[in-house]
C-alpha positions as a Markdown table, in Angstrom:
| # | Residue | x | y | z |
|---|---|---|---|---|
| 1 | Unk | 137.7 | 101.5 | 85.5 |
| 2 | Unk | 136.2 | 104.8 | 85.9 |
| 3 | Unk | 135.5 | 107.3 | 88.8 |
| 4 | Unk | 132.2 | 105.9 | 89.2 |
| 5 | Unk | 133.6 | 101.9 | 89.0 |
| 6 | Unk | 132.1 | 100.8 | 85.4 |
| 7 | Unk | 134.1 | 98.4 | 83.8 |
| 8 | Unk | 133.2 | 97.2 | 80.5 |
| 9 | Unk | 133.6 | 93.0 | 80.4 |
| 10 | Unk | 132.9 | 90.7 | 77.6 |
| 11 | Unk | 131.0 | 87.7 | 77.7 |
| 12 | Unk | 131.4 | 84.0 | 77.5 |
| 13 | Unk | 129.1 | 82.2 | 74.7 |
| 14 | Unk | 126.6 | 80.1 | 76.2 |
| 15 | Unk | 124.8 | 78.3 | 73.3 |
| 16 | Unk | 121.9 | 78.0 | 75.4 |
| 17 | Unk | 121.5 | 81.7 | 75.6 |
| 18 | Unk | 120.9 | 84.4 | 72.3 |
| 19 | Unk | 124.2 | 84.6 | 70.6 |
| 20 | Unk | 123.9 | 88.2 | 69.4 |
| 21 | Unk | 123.8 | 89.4 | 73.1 |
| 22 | Unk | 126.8 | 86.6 | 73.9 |
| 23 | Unk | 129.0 | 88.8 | 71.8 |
| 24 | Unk | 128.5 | 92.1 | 73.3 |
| 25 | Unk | 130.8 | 94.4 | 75.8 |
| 26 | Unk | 128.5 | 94.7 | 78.7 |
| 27 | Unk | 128.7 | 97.5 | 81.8 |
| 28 | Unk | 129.4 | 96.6 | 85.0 |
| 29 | Unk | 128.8 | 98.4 | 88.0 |
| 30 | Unk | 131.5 | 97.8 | 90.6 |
| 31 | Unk | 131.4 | 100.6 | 93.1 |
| 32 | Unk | 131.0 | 104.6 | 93.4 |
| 33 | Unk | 132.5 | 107.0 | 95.7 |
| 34 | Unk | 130.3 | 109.5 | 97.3 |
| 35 | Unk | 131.4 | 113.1 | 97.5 |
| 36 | Unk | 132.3 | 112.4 | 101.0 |
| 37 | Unk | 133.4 | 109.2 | 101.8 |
| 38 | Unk | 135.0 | 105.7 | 100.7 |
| 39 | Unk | 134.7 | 103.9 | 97.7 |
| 40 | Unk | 131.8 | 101.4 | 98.1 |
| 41 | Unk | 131.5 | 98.2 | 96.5 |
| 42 | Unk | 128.0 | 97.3 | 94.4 |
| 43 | Unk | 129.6 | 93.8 | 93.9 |
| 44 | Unk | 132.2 | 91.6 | 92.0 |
| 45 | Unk | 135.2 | 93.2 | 89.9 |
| 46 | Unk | 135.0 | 92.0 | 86.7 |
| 47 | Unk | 138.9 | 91.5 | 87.5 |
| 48 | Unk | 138.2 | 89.4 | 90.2 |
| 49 | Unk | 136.0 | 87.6 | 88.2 |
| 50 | Unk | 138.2 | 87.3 | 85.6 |
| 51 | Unk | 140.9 | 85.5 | 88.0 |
| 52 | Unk | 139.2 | 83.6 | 90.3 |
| 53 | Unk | 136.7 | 82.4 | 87.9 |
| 54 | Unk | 133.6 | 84.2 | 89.9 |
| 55 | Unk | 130.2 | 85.6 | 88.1 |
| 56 | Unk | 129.9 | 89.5 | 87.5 |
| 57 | Unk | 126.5 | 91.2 | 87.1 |
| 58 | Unk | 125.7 | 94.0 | 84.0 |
| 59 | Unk | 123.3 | 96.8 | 84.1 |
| 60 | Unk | 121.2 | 94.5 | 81.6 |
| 61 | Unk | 121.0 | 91.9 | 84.4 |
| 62 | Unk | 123.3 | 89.5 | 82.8 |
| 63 | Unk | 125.3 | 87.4 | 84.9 |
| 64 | Unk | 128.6 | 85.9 | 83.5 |
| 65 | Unk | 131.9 | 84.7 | 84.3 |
| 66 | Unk | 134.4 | 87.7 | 82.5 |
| 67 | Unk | 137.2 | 86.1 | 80.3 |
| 68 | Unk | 137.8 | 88.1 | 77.2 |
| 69 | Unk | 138.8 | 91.4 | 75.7 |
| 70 | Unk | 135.8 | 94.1 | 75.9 |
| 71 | Unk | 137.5 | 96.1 | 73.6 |
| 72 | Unk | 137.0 | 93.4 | 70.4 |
| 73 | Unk | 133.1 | 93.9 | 71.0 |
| 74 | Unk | 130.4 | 96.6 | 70.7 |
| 75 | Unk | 128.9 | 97.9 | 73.7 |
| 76 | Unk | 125.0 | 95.9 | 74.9 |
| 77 | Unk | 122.7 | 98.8 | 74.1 |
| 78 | Unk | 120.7 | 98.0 | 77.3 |
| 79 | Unk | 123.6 | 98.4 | 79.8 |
| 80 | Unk | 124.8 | 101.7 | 77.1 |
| 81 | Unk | 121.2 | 102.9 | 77.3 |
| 82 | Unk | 120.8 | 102.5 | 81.4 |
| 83 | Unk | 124.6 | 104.1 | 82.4 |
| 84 | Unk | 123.3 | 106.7 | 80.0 |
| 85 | Unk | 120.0 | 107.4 | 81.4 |
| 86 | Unk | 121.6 | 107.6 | 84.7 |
| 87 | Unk | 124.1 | 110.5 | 83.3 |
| 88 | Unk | 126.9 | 108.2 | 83.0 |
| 89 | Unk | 129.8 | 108.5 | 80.7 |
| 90 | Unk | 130.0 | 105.8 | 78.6 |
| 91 | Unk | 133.4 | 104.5 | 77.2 |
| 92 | Unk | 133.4 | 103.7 | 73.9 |
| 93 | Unk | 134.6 | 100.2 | 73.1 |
């Protein structure tokens, strides 16, 4: 995870869903910390996820359950495209 809380998560293949995008690393917003202030929490860790079995949301707007290694796939150019537009740095996977 980085300062700003992105976490890049892998998906589970769904054959009911395009299987190009199944195979992607996607970006998932977690939290931020202000300047001043806590760290907030913009939803489910994709560590939580990946332990208690509960659904993480990407930039894209996908929705998955996180279960494998982000680093054996290439980054979803939507969620790349969005944390870039935003001024984020993006990790390379």
């Amino acid at each position: 995870m980085t300062d700003t809380g992105i976490t890049l998560s892998p998906t589970h293949a769904d054959p009911q869903l395009d299987g190009d995008h199944e195979r992607m690393s996607h970006i998932v917003l977690e939290g931020w910390t202000p300047k001043k202030g806590d760290f907030v929490s913009a939803g489910n860790s994709v560590v939580e996820g990946m332990i208690n079995g509960t659904a993480v949301k990407a930039l894209c707007g996908k929705i998955w359950v996180p279960g494998r290694n982000p680093a054996r796939y290439g980054i979803c150019p939507t969620c790349k495209e969005i944390a870039e537009g935003m001024g984020w740095k993006v990790p390379s996977a």
